[in-house]
DOBAMI-557724 format. One line per field, with one value per residue (C-alpha): residue in one letter; x, y, z; residue number from 1. Coordinates in steps of 0.2 Angstrom, whole numbers, plus 5000, padded with zeros to 4 digits. Each point is the difference from the previous one (the first is absolute). Example, Ala and Ser with C-alpha at 12.3 -4.5 7.8 and 13.67 -1.06 7.14 Angstrom:
# residues 2
type	(a s) .
px	(5062 5006) .
py	(4978 5017) .
pz	(5039 4997) .
seq	(1 2) .
***
This chain:
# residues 410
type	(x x x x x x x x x x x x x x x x x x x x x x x x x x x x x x x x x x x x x x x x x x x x x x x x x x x x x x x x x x x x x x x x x x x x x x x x x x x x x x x x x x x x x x x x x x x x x x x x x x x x x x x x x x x x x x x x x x x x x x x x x x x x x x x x x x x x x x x x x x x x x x x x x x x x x x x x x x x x x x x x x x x x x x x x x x x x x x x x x x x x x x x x x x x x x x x x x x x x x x x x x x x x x x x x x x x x x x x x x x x x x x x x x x x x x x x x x x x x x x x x x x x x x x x x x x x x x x x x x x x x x x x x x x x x x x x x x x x x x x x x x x x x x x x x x x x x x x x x x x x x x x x x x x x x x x x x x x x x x x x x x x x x x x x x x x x x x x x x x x x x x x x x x x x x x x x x x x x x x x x x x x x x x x x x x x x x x x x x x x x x x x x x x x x x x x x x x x x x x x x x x x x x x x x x x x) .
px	(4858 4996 5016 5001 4983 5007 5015 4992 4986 5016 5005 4984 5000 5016 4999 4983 5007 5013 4988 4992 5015 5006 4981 5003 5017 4992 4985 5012 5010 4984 4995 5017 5002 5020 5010 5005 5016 4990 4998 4985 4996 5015 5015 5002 4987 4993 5009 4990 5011 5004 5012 5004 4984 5004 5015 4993 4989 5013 5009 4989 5012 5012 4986 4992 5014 4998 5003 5014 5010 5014 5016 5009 5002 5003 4989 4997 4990 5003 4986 5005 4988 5007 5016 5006 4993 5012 4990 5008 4995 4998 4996 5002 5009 5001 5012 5000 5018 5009 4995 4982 5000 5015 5002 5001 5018 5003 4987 4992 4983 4994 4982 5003 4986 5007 4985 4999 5018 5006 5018 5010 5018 5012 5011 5009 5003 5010 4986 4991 4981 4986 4984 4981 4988 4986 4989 5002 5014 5019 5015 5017 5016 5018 5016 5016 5016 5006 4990 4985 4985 4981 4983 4983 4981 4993 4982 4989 5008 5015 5018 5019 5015 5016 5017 5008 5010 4990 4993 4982 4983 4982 4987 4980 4991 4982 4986 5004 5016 5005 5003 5012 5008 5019 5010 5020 5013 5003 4989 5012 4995 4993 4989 5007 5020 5000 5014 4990 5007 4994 5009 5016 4999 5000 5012 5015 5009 4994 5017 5002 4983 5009 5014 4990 4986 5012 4989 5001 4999 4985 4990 4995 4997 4982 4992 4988 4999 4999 4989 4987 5003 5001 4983 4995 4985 5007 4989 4994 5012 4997 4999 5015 5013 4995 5021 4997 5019 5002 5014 5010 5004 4985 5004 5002 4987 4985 4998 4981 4987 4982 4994 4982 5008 5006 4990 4995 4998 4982 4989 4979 5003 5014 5018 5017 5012 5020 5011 5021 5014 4993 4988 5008 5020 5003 4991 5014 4995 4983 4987 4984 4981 4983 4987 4980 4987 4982 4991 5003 5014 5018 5015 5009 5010 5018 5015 5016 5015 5013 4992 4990 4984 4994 4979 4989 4984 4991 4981 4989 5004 5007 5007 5017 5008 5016 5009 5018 5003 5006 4979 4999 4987 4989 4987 4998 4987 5003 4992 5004 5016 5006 5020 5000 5015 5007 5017 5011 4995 4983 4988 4983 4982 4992 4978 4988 4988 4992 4985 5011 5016 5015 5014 5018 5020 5012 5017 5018 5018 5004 5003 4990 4980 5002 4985 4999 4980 4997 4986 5014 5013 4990 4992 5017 5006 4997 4983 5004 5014 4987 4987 5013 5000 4984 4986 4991 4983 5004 4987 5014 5014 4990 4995 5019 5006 5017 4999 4999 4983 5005 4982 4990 4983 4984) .
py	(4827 4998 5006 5013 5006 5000 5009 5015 4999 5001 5016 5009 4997 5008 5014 5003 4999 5011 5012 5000 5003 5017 5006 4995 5009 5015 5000 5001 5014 5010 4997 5004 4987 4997 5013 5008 5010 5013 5019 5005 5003 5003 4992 4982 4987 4983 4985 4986 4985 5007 4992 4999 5009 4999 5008 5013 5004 5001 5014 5010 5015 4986 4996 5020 5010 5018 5012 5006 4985 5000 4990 4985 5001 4981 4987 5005 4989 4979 4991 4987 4991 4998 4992 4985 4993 4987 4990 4987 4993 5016 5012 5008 5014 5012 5013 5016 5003 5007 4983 5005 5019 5004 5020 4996 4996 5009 4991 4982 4996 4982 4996 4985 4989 4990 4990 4998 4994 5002 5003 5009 4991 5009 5007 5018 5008 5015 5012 5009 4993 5013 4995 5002 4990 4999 4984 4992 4998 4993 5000 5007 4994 5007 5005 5012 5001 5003 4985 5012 4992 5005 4991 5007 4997 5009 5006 5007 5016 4995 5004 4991 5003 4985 5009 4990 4985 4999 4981 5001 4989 5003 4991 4999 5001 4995 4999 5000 5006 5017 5007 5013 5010 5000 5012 5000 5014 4990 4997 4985 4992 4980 4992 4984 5005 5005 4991 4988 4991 4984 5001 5005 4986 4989 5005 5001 4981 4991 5002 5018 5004 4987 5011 5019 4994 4991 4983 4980 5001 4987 5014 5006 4993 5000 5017 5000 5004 5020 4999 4992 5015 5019 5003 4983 4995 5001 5001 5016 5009 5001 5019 5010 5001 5014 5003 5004 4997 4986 5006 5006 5021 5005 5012 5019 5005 4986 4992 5003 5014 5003 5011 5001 5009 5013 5017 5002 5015 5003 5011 4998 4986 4989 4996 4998 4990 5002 4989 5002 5002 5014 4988 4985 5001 4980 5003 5010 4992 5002 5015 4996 5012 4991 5007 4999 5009 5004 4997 5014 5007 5004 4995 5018 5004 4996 4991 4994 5011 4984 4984 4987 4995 4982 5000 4985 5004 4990 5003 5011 5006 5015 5004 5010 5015 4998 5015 4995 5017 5002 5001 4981 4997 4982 4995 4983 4993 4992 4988 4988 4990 5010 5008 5016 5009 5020 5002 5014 5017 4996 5012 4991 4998 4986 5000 4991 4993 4988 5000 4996 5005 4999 4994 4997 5003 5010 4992 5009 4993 5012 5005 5016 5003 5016 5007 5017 5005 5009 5013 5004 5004 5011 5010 5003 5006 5020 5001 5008 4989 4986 5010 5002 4980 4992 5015 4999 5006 5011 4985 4987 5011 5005 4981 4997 4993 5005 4984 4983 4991 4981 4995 5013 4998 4994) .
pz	(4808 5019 5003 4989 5008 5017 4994 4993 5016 5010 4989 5001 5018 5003 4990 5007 5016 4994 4995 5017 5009 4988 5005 5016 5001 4991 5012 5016 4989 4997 5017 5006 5012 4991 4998 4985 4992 4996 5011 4987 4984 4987 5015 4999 4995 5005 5004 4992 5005 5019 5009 5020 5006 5019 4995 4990 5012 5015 4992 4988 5002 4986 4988 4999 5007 5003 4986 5011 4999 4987 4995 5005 5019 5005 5011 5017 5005 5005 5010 5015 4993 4983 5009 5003 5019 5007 5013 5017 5013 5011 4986 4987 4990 4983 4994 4988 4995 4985 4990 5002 5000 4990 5004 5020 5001 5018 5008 5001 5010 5006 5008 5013 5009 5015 5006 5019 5006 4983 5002 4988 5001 5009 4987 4995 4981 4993 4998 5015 5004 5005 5003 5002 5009 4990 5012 5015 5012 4999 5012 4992 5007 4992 5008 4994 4998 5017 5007 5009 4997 4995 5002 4996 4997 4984 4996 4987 4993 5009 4991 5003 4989 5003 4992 4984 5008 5018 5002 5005 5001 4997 5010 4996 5018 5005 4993 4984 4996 4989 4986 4995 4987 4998 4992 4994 4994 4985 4984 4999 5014 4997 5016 4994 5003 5020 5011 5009 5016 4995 4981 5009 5013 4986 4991 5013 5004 5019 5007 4995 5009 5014 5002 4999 5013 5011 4999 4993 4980 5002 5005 4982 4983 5005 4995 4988 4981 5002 4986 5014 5012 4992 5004 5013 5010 5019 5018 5004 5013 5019 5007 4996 5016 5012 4996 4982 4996 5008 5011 4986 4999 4989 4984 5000 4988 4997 4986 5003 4997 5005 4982 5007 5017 4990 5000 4982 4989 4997 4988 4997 4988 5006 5009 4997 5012 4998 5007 4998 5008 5009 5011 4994 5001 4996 4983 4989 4985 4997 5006 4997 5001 5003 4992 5000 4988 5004 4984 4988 5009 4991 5004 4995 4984 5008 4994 5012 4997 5008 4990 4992 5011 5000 5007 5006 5001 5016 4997 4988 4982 4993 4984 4998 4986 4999 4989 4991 4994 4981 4999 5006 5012 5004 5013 5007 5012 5016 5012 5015 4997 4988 4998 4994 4995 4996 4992 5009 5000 4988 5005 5005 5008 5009 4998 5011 4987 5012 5011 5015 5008 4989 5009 4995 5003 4993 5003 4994 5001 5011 5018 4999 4991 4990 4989 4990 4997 4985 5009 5012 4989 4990 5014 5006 4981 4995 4997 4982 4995 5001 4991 4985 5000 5003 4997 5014 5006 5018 5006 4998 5006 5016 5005 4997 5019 5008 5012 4995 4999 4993 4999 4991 5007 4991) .
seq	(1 2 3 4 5 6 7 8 9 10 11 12 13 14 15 16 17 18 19 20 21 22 23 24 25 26 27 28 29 30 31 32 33 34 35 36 37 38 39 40 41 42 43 44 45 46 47 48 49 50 51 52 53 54 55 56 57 58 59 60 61 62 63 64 65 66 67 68 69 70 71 72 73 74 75 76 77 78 79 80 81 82 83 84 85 86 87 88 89 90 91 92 93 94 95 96 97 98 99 100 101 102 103 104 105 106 107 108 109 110 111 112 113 114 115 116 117 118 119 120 121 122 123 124 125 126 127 128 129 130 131 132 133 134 135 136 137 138 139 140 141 142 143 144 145 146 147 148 149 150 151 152 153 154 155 156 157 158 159 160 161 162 163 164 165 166 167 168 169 170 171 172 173 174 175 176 177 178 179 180 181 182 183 184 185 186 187 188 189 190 191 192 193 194 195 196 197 198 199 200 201 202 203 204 205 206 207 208 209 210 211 212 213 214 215 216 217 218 219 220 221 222 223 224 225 226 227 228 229 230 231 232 233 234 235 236 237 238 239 240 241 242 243 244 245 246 247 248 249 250 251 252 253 254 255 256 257 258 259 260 261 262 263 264 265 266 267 268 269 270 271 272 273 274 275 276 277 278 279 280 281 282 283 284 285 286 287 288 289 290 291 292 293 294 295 296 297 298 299 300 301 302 303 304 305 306 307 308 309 310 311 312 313 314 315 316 317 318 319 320 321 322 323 324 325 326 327 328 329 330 331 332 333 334 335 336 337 338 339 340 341 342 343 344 345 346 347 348 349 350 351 352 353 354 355 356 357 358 359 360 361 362 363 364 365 366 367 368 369 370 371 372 373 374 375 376 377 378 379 380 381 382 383 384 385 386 387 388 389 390 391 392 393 394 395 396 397 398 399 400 401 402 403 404 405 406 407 408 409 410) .
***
């Protein structure tokens, strides 16, 4: 009897606790504290067992979208934080590739950390490497084919871009090392299958490294597990030479870039920066555009006539239409960290929806930036071919602009 008592004591206290939670839940709903499928009366409804709130409450263009949006346009959106960080003894590192945002086949992105002397192992791979210094400082060392030599010291904003197939390093300075964003012409791409120095070192016989270096074969055999180097704790280095190329013939074209040097494109409400080939030659794989948003500011209705565009937003939040054509059309919210992603040729908008500066890059597999704006293309169209499509006010065809304004102003 006792226990039978206890048992149903037990029952009434769950279900009374279960009780208090749905009036809990229904409280917080009322009171709107958790969001809801629902853009008013008569569209959507409640969710009364919600599920992944932070979620839900990171993109609130996924649960309510705009009436505008329509159809099946695919994921565009991946979160470095939703991938999988791989940590050593001098850092760390994550990657988005095709695996975690399937659409982006042209073009894979990883965020690294090298913690101060945190080197990241010399080594080379088949796809091109661009990249944006996100925090910190680090020295990059690479060479080509024809032996000429380049060393350089890299900052906030800063960019470099090493060729497929040219052997390179990455080198956390003082105080506190760096953090970056790398970017590679190939969806494909794995951070775990580079060609790494130490890997091929233990992989050739003693007396065959003997006979290339010229030296006694008991000189190797000692290098350690190259799964203990990749990313490896190592001192801080000295000042770089005052000969920056150690003696060696320096390359033609650098594989540096100072991004933040460059003059930018300006309106009221923001700026663009574009960097390729046309300021930086080396780069012939990727083009690139920085980007920043004042709050309420408008990234313009555009789309890129050459191909698929893969973002990172740096700081702020901002939410993005994308339009499919064939009446498809989605909107997905953004915010610090996240990958962002724009078929070819998909026409598009990017919104500042924060309180801050949104800031964020557009990146291309591509040696040029090329961008089509809507407002230009139809103020340069007959004025009565386009009223015969869109039926127009003469308020809207007068504000139409010949001359591109990438950041519409608050």
């Amino acid at each position: 009897m006792q226990d039978d008592f206890s048992r149903r004591g037990m029952l009434g206290a769950v279900v009374a606790g279960g009780l208090m939670a749905s009036a809990s839940v229904a409280s917080a709903q009322t009171a709107g504290q958790i969001p809801q499928p629902s853009r008013g009366p008569g569209v959507g409804g409640t969710d009364p067992v919600p599920g992944g709130l932070s979620r839900a409450r990171e993109n609130p263009d996924l649960i309510n979208p705009p009436s505008t949006d329509s159809g099946t346009v695919p994921n565009l959106r991946f979160s470095f934080a939703d991938g999988h960080t791989r940590q050593t003894s001098g850092g760390w590192t994550r990657q988005v590739t095709v695996r975690e945002l399937g659409i982006s086949k042209p073009i894979a992105g990883v965020n690294m950390r090298l913690n101060a002397g945190g080197v990241r192992e010399l080594h080379w791979h088949k796809q091109a490497e661009w990249a944006y210094m996100l925090y910190g400082t680090a020295r990059i060392t690479a060479i080509d084919a024809q032996g000429r030599n380049f060393i350089d010291e890299v900052g906030v904003g800063d960019l470099w871009y090493f060729p497929g197939g040219i052997p390179h390093s990455i080198q956390g300075l003082g105080p506190d090392g760096c953090e970056f964003l790398l970017v590679f012409d190939d969806g494909e791409f794995d951070e775990d299958s580079t060609f790494l120095i130490s890997d091929w070192f233990k992989h050739v016989p003693s007396d065959v490294l003997a006979k290339n270096f010229g030296v006694p074969a008991s000189n190797f055999g000692h290098t350690p597990d190259p799964k203990d180097l990749y990313i490896f704790k190592a001192p801080i280095p000295g000042p770089m030479p005052a000969d920056r190329l150690m003696g060696a013939a320096g390359v033609p074209d650098s594989f540096s870039h100072r991004m933040m040097a460059q003059q930018p494109l300006k309106t009221r409400s923001g700026t663009v920066r574009i960097t390729d080939t046309s300021n930086f030659p080396v780069s012939k794989t990727i083009a690139a555009a920085l980007v920043e948003i004042e709050p309420g500011g408008l990234r313009e209705l555009h789309w890129h006539p050459n191909t698929d565009e893969w973002q990172y937003y740096i700081e702020g939040q901002g939410r993005m239409g994308v339009f499919g054509s064939n009446g498809q059309a989605r909107t997905f919210d953004y915010q610090q960290g996240d990958v962002g992603y724009v078929p070819f040729a998909m026409g598009h908008y990017i919104e500042n929806t924060g309180p801050t500066p949104l800031r964020f890059l557009e990146m291309f597999k591509s040696d040029h930036y090329a961008d089509l704006s809507l407002n230009q293309w139809m103020a340069l169209t007959p004025p009565d071919l386009l009223a015969v499509h869109l039926n127009l006010d003469k308020q809207v065809t007068d504000a139409l602009q010949k001359k591109k304004s990438p950041i519409v102003p608050a």
